[in-house]
C-alpha positions as CSV (number, residue, x, y, z in Angstrom):
1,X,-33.4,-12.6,-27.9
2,X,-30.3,-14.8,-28.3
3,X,-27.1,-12.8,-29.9
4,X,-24.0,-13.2,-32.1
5,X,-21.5,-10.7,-32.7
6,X,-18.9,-10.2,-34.4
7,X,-16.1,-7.0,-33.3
8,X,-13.0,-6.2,-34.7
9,X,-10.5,-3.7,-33.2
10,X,-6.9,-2.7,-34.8
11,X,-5.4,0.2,-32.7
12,X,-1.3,0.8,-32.0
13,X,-1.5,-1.2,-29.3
14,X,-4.6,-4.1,-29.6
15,X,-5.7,-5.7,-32.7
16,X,-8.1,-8.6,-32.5
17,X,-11.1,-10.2,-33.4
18,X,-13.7,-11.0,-31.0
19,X,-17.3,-13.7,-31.5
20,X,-19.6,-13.4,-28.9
21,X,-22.7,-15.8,-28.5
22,X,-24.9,-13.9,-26.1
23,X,-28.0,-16.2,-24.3
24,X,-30.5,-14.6,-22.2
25,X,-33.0,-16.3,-20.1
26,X,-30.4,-19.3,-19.8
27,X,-31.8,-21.6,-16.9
28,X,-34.3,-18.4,-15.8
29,X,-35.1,-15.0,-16.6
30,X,-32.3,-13.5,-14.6
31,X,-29.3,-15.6,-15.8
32,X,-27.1,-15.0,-19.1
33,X,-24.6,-17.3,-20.8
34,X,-21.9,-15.6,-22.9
35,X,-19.3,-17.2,-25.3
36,X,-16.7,-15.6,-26.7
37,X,-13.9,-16.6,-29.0
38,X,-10.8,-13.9,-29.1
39,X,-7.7,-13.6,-31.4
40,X,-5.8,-10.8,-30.2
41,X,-2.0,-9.5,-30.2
42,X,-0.9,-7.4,-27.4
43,X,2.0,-4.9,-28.8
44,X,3.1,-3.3,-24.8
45,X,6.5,-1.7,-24.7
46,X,7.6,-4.4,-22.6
47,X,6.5,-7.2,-24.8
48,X,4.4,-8.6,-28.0
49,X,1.9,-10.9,-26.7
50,X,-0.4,-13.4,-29.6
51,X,-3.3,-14.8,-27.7
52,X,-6.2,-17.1,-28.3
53,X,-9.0,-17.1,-26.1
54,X,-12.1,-19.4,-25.5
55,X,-14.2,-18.0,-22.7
56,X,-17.8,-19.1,-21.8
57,X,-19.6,-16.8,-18.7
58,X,-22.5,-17.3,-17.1
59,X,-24.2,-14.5,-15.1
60,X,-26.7,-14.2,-12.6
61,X,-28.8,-10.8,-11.6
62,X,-29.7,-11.6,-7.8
63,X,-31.5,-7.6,-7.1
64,X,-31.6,-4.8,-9.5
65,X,-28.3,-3.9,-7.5
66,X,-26.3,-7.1,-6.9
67,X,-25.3,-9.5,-9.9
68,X,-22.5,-11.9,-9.9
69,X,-20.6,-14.1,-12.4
70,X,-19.2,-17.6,-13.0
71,X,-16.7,-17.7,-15.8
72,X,-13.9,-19.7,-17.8
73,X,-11.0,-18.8,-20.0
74,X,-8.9,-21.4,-21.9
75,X,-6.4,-19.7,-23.8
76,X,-3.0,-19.8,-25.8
77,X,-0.6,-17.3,-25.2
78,X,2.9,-16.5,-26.8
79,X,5.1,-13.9,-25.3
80,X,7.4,-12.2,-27.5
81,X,9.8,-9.6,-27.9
82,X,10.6,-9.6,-24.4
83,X,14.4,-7.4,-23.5
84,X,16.6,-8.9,-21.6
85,X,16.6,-6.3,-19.2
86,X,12.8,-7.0,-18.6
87,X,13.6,-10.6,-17.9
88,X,16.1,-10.2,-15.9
89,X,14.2,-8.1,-13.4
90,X,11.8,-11.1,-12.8
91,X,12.2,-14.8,-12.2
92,X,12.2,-17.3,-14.7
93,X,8.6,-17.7,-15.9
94,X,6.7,-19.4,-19.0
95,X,6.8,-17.2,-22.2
96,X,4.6,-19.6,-24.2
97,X,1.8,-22.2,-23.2
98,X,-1.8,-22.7,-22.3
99,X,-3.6,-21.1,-19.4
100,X,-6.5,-22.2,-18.0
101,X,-8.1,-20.4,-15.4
102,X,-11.8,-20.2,-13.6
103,X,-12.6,-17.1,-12.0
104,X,-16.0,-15.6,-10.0
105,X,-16.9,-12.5,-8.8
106,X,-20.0,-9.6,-7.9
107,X,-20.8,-6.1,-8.7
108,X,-22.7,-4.3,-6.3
109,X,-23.6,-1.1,-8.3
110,X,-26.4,1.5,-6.5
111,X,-25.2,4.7,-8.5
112,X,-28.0,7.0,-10.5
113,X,-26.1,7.0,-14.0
114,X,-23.7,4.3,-15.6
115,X,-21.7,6.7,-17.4
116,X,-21.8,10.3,-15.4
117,X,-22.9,9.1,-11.9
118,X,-23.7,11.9,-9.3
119,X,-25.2,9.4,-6.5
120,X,-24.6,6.0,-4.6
121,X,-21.5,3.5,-5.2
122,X,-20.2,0.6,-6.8
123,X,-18.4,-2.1,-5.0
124,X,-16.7,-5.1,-7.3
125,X,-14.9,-8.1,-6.7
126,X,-13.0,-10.7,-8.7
127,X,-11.0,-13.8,-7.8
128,X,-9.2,-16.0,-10.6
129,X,-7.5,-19.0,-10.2
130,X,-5.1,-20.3,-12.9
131,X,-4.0,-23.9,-13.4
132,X,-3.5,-26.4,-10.6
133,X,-5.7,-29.1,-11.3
134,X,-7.4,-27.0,-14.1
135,X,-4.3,-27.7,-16.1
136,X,-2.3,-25.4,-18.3
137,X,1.3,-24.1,-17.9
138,X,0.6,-21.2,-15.9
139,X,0.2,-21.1,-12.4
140,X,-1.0,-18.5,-9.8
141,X,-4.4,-16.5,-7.7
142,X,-5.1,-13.6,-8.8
143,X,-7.8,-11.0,-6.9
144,X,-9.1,-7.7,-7.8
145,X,-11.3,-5.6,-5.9
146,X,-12.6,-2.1,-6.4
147,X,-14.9,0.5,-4.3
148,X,-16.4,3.6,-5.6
149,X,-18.8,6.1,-4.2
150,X,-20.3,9.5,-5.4
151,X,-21.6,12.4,-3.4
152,X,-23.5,15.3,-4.7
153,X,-22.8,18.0,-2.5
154,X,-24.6,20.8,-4.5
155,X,-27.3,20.6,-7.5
156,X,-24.1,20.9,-9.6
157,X,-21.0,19.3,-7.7
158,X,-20.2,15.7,-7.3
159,X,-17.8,14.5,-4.9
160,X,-16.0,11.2,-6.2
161,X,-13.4,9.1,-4.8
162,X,-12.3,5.3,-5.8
163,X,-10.2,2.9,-4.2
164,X,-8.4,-0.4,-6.3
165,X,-6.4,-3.2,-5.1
166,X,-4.9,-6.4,-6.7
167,X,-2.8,-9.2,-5.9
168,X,-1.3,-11.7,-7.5
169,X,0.9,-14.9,-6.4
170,X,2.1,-17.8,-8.4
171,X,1.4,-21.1,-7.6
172,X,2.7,-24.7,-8.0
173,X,5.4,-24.9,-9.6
174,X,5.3,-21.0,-11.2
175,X,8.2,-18.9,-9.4
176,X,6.8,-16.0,-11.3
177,X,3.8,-14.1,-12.7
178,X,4.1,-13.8,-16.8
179,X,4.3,-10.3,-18.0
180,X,0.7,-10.1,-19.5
181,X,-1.1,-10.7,-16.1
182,X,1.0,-8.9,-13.9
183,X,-0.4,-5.2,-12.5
184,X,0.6,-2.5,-14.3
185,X,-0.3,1.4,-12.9
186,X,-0.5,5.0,-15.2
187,X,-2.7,5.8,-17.8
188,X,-6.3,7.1,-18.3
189,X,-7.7,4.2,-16.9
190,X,-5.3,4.5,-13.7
191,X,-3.2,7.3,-12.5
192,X,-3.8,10.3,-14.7
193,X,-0.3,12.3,-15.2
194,X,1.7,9.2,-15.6
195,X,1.9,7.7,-19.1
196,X,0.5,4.1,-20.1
197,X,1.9,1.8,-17.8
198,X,5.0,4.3,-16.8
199,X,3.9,4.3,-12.6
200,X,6.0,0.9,-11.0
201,X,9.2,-1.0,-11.3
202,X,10.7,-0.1,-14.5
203,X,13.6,-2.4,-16.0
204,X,16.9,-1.3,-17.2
205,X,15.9,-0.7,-20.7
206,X,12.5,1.8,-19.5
207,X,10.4,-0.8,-20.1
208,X,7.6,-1.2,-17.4
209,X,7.9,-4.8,-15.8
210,X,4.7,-4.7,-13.6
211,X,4.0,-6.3,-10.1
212,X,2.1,-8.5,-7.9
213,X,0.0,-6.3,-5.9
214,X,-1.1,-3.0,-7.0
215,X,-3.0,-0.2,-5.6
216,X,-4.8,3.0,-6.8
217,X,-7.1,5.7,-6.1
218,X,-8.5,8.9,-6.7
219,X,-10.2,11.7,-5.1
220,X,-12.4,14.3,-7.5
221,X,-14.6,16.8,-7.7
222,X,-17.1,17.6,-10.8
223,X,-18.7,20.7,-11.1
224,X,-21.6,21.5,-14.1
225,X,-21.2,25.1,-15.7
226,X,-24.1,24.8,-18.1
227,X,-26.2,22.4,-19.7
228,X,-23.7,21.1,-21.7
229,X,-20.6,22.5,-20.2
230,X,-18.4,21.0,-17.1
231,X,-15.2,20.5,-15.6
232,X,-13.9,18.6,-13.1
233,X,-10.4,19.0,-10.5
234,X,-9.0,15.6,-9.6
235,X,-5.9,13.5,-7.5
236,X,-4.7,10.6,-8.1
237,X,-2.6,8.1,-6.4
238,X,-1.1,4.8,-7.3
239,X,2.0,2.4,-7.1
240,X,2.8,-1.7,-7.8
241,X,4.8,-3.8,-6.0
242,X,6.7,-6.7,-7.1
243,X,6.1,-8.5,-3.9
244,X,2.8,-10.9,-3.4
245,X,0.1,-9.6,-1.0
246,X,2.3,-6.3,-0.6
247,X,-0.1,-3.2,-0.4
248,X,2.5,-0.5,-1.1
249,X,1.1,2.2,1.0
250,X,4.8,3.3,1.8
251,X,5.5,4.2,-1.9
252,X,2.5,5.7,-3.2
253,X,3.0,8.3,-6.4
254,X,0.6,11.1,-6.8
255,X,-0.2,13.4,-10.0
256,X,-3.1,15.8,-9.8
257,X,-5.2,17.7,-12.4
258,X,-8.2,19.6,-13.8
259,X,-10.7,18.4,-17.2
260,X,-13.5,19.9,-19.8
261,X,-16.5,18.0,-20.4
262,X,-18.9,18.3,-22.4
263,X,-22.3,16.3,-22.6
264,X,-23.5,14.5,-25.0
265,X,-26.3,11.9,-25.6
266,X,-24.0,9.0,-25.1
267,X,-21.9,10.6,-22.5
268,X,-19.6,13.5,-21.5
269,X,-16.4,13.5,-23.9
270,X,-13.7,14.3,-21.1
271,X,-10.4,16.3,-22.0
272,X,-7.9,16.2,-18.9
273,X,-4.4,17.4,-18.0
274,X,-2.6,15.6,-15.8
275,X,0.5,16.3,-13.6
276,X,2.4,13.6,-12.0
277,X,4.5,14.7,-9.1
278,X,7.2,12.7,-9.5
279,X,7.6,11.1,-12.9
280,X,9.9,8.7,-14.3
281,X,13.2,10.1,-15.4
282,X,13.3,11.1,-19.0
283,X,9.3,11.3,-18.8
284,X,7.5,14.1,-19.7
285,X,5.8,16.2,-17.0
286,X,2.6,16.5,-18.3
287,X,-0.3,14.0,-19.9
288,X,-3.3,14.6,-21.7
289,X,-6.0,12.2,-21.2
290,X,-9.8,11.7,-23.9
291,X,-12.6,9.5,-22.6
292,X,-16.2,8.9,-23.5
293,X,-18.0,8.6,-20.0
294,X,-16.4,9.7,-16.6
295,X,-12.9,8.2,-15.7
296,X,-15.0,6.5,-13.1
């Protein structure tokens, strides 16, 4: 049956209001049509971004396995609170303005469990362009791609590893790419053992500035105690460059760790420690990370 939702979030960091019309069955039994309408404020330590977003999607389920997606985003963004500092490590860009942007992609997904996998691999891929003759006042290709794969090597290890890379590059008559859709590295959802955002080019006033091309990774293994009780031993690896099409393989940070898990009927709840190897200056040396569901 046809949806409409209505979710609001307020947290430290994200606050906003999102309105999802969901249809199923749109053109065929294996296609979906999603709109969504989404105030949201950004409050990042290198900026205050206010956003408006319009964003229709339609999907497609090909196999059980492979589905792919044809989407839209028309959008309003203000950047605020912006250091000097942080713009003076980049090239004049637009702070304010609309950007409109198509974008396309697949997920190839053959693991066992969506939220504690043990078997297979998921391979995604997204490519966005922004403006051109789309319009707007932003400019630039962006291109995400991700790989993951899990082994179990005993009844109660799993081997996992993951590999990310983006690129970004600015188009037309954009020198630079705005602050809110550069690459940004470190966190729970990147490398464990750096703080949010703290892993990449870092402007005079320790605010994180982002790049142009990023890549991560990570390397773990997951062992079940009990039932109920595991704990997993994990590496991670990362770095962003401010350069275009730039893997930077030459300058890669690592931080390494261990996590508790516990299983529930939604999910492990993850606990993890994690130490980066070389942090920041000023940085602490430790970070503790909380997640419903594996990291990945």
């Amino acid at each position: 049956g046809r949806r409409l939702e209505v979710q609001v979030r307020a947290s430290s960091l994200v606050r906003n209001i999102d309105v999802s019309f969901i249809q199923p069955h749109a053109l065929g039994p294996a296609n979906r049509f999603t709109l969504t309408f989404r105030p949201q404020q950004l409050d990042e330590p290198s900026y205050l971004l206010n956003m408006t977003r319009l964003q229709p999607r339609f999907e497609r389920d090909f196999t059980p396995q492979l589905s792919g997606f044809l989407g839209y985003r028309l959008e309003y963004d203000q950047l605020n609170d912006v250091t000097d500092a942080t713009a003076q490590e980049l090239k004049e860009f637009q702070r304010k303005g609309a950007l409109s942007g198509l974008s396309t992609g697949f997920v190839w997904n053959t693991t066992d469990d969506p939220l504690n996998a043990t078997r297979g691999g998921l391979l995604s891929f997204t490519i966005e362009q922004v403006g051109g003759a789309l319009g707007g006042d932003f400019e630039f290709l962006k291109i995400v791609g991700e790989v993951r794969r899990y082994y179990l090597v005993t009844p109660k290890v799993v081997f996992a590893t993951r590999l990310k890379l983006g690129f970004a590059d600015p188009s037309g008559q954009s020198e630079e790419i705005p602050l809110f859709e550069r690459f940004y590295a470190g966190g729970i959802s990147s490398v464990r053992g750096y703080g949010r955002y703290r892993l990449g080019p870092i402007s005079a006033s320790d605010d994180p500035v982002g790049g142009r091309s990023l890549l991560e990774g990570s390397l773990e293994i997951r062992r079940q105690f009990t039932e109920k009780i595991g704990g997993t031993l994990f590496l991670d690896y990362g770095q962003v460059s401010l350069k275009s099409f730039d893997v930077p393989i030459d300058d890669l940070k690592f931080a390494a760790g261990f996590g508790v898990l516990y299983t529930t009927p939604i999910g492990p709840l993850l606990l993890a420690l994690g130490f980066p190897f070389d942090p920041p200056h000023g940085d602490q040396p430790w970070q503790v990370h909380f997640s419903i569901g594996q990291f990945f």
